[in-house]
N, C-alpha and C positions, 0 to 999 in steps of 0.2 A: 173355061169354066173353073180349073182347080188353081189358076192363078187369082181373083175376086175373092174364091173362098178363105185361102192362106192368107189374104191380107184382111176379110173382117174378122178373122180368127188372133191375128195379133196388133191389131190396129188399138184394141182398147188396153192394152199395155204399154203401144204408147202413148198413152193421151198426157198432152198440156192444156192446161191454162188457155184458154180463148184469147188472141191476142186485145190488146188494150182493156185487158180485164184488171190489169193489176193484182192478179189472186195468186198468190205459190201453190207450190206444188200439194201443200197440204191443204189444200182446199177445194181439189179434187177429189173429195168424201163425200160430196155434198152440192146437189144440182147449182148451178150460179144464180135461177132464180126463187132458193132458197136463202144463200149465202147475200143476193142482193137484196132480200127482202129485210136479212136482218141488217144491214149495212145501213137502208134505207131506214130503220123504224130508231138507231140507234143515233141518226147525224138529227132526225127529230127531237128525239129528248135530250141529248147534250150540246147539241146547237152548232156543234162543228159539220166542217165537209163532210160528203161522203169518201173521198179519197183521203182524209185524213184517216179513217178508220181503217188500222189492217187486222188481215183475220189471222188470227192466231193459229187456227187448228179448224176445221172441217171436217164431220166422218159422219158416214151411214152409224147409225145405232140401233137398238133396239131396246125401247121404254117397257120398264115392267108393267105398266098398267097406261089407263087412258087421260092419266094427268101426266104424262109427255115425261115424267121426271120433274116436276115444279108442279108438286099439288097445292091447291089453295085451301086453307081452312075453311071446314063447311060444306065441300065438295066431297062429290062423289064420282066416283069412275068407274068405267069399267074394269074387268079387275082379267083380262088378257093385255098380253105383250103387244107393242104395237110398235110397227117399224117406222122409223125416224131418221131425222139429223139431230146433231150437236155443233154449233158454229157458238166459236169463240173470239171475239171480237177486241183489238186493243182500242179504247174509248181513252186519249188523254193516258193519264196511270194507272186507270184501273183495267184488268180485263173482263168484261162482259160475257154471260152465258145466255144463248140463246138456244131455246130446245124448239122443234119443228116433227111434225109428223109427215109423214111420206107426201100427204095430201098437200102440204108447204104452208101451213097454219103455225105462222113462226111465233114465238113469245118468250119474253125476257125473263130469265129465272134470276130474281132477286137472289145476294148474295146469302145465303148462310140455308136458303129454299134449296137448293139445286139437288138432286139426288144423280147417282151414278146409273147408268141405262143395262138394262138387265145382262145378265153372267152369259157368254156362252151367246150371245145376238149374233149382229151384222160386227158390230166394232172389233 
């Protein structure tokens, strides 16, 4: 019994990468199928593989409000903290920001849109 216990008490420090995921270690912030969701909506609009695409950075966050961190003009949100990801994605030369809610409702925060995920969260 206290052998099972010890090992799910350090098993999630060690966690890798799913094999043939291709994801490093920093992308272990962030479920893979949130990480593949953005991989997946990003090989759509710039027309490359998805294996071309690496992720730059992965992490739990926490969005100040209900526009994920990428409010749209017009919009309104609710105005609590809502837990998240942040997947950063290399597209070609540019890096891509992709902000996601816990629930894995991923979307592309235009460049100069992006806002940083609240002070003091998961991040």
């Amino acid at each position: 019994m206290i052998r099972p216990l010890i090992v799910a008490i350090f098993l999630p420090a060690c966690a890798v990468a799913p094999a043939g995921t291709g994801l490093p270690p920093a992308a272990m912030g962030a479920p893979a199928s949130v990480i593949e969701a953005a991989r997946s909506d990003a090989a759509k609009r710039s027309g490359l593989a998805a294996r071309q695409l690496q992720v730059v950075s992965a992490e739990a966050v926490t969005w100040p409000d209900g526009g994920l961190g990428c409010p749209r003009k017009g919009m309104l949100y609710p105005q609590a903290q809502v837990p998240g990801y942040r997947v950063k994605l290399r597209v070609g030369k540019e890096v891509w920001d992709y902000h996601a809610s816990e629930r894995g409702n991923v979307q592309l925060c235009a460049p100069g849109q992006s806002q940083e995920p609240a002070p003091g969260g998961r991040n």
